[in-house]
C-alpha positions, 0 to 999 in steps of 0.5 A, spaced: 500 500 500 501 506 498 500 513 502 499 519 498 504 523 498 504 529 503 503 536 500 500 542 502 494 543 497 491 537 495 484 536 491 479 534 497 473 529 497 468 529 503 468 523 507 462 522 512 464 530 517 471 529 513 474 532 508 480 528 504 485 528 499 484 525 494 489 519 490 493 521 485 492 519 477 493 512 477 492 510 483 485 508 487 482 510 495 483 503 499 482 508 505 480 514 508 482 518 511 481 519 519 484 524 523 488 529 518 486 530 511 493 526 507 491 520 511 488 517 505 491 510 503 491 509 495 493 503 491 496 502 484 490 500 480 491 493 477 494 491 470 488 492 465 485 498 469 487 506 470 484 512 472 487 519 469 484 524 474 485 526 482 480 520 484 476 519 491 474 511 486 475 506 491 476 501 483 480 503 476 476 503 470 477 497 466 482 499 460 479 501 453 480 494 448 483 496 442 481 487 440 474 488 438 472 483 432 471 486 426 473 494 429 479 493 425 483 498 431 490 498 433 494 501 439 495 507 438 498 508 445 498 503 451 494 503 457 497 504 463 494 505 470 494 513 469 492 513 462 487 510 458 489 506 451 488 510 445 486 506 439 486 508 431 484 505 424 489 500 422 492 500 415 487 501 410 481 503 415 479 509 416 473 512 420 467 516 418 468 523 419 466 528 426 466 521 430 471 521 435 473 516 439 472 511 432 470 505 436 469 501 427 473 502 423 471 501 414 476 499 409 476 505 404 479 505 398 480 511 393 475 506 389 470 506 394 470 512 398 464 513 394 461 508 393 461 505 401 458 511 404 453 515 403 455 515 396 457 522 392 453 523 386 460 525 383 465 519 379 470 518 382 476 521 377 472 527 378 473 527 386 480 524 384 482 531 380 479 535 385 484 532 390 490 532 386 488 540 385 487 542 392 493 538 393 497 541 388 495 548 390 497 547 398 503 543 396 505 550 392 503 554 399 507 549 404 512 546 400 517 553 401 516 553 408 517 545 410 522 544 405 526 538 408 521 537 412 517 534 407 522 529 404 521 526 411 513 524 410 512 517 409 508 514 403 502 511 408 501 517 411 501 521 404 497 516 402 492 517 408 492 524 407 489 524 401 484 518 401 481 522 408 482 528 404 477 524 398 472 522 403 472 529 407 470 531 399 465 525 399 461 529 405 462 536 403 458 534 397 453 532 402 447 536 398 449 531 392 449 525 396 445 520 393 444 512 394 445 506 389 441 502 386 440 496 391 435 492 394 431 496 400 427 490 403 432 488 409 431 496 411 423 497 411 421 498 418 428 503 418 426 508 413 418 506 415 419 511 420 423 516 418 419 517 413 412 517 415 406 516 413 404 524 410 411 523 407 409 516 404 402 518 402 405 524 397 410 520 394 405 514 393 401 519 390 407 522 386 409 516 382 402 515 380 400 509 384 392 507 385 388 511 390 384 504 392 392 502 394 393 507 398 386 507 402 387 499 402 393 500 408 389 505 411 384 499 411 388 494 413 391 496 419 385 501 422 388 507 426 396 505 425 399 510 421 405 506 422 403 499 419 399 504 413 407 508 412 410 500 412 406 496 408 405 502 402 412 502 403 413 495 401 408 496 395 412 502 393 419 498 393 416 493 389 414 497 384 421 501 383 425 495 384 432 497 386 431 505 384 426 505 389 433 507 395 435 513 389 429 515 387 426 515 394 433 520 397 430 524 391 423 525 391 423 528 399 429 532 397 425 535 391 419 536 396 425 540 402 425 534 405 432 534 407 432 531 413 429 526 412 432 524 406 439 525 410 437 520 416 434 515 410 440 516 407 445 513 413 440 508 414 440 506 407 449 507 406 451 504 413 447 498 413 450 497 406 457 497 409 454 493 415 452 487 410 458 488 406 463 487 412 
């Protein structure tokens, strides 16, 4: 056992009518204390736990695992017992951008950025010009005052630059976003409620459907709108086949829908991601 190192200020905690020191990072409360503030007894926490702040915790928090099946994480920095385990993408895998910490990683390549993701109505040579120019443009800007500096930089790390820079780009174009032909049935009850049954009903109309259609969901499922948006959804689905995810995304875009065809969209793409993996 350790006793907590004597200082003059310490952060405090309150224990019953007591007030005492807290344990150093690193370390957790195995008593406290009795007659003077610094009587506080602490422990190194055991292997596989840490704690990374001044603590009255009488146990450690278990270590981040950076061995998750199908994560495709890597240690990035160990876990001791003051300080967490930092995870990052292995080699090749990257996360989707604005998520931190990545707890998944993909397997992206400048082929598929935009066709894994919420997909880019831009081809990909177009996307790949694009970045070559930015590139080309900030290596012009950069280059004079890196210098050697830039001799230095690793291919991979070159490489992921460019392909996190590809991805950015894929998301930037957002308003472009669209999905690709795919079979939209394992995603019905998903998109069902997002899409709800007023935005269901004017698309049904839209694309020319029968009214008695229509009216037969309603009448088959009496006054559950959710059951009336899936089923019409359902034949709606059947009718378009694999068009039916694009023109979907398209048609609630064109009536200001943007939201809601965002929020279908990520169900759409990832679960996409999700089979393929």
């Amino acid at each position: 056992q350790l006793i907590r190192s004597r200082r003059e200020a310490c952060p405090t905690y309150q224990h019953g009518d007591r007030t005492c020191c807290m344990c150093p990072p690193g370390q957790r409360v195995t008593k406290d204390c009795e007659v003077k503030p610094n009587d506080t007894k602490c422990d190194f926490c055991e292997l596989g736990t840490y704690l990374d702040q001044p603590n009255s915790q009488t146990t450690c928090e278990r270590c981040t695992s950076c061995d998750q099946l199908n994560a495709n994480l890597e240690v990035e920095e160990t876990c001791t017992s003051y300080r967490n385990a930092k995870c990052r993408c292995k080699e090749n895998h990257y996360c989707s951008p604005g998520v931190e910490p990545c707890k998944v990683c993909q397997h992206y390549g400048l082929q598929s950025f935009c066709e894994r993701l919420p997909l880019c109505v831009l081809d990909v040579g177009t996307i790949v010009g694009i970045v070559f120019g930015v590139l080309l443009v900030l290596a012009g800007i950069v280059a004079p005052l890196k210098g050697e500096e830039k001799n230095k930089t690793s291919s991979r790390s070159d490489l992921v630059r460019g392909e996190r820079i590809v991805l950015m780009i894929c998301f930037f174009f957002h308003p472009l976003i669209s999905v690709s032909d795919m079979d939209m049935r394992p995603f019905l009850p998903q998109v069902a409620e997002q899409l709800g049954w007023s935005n269901m009903k004017e698309i049904a109309l839209q694309s020319g459907m029968p009214a008695a259609t229509i009216e037969s969901a309603k009448l088959n499922h009496p006054q559950n709108s959710e059951e009336w948006t899936l089923e019409l959804l359902g034949k709606w689905v059947e009718a378009k086949g694999k068009s039916a995810p694009r023109e979907l995304i398209e048609m609630l875009r064109k009536r200001g829908k943007n939201d809601t065809a965002e929020k279908i969209s990520d169900i759409l793409s990832n679960g996409s991601v999700e089979m393929q993996v």
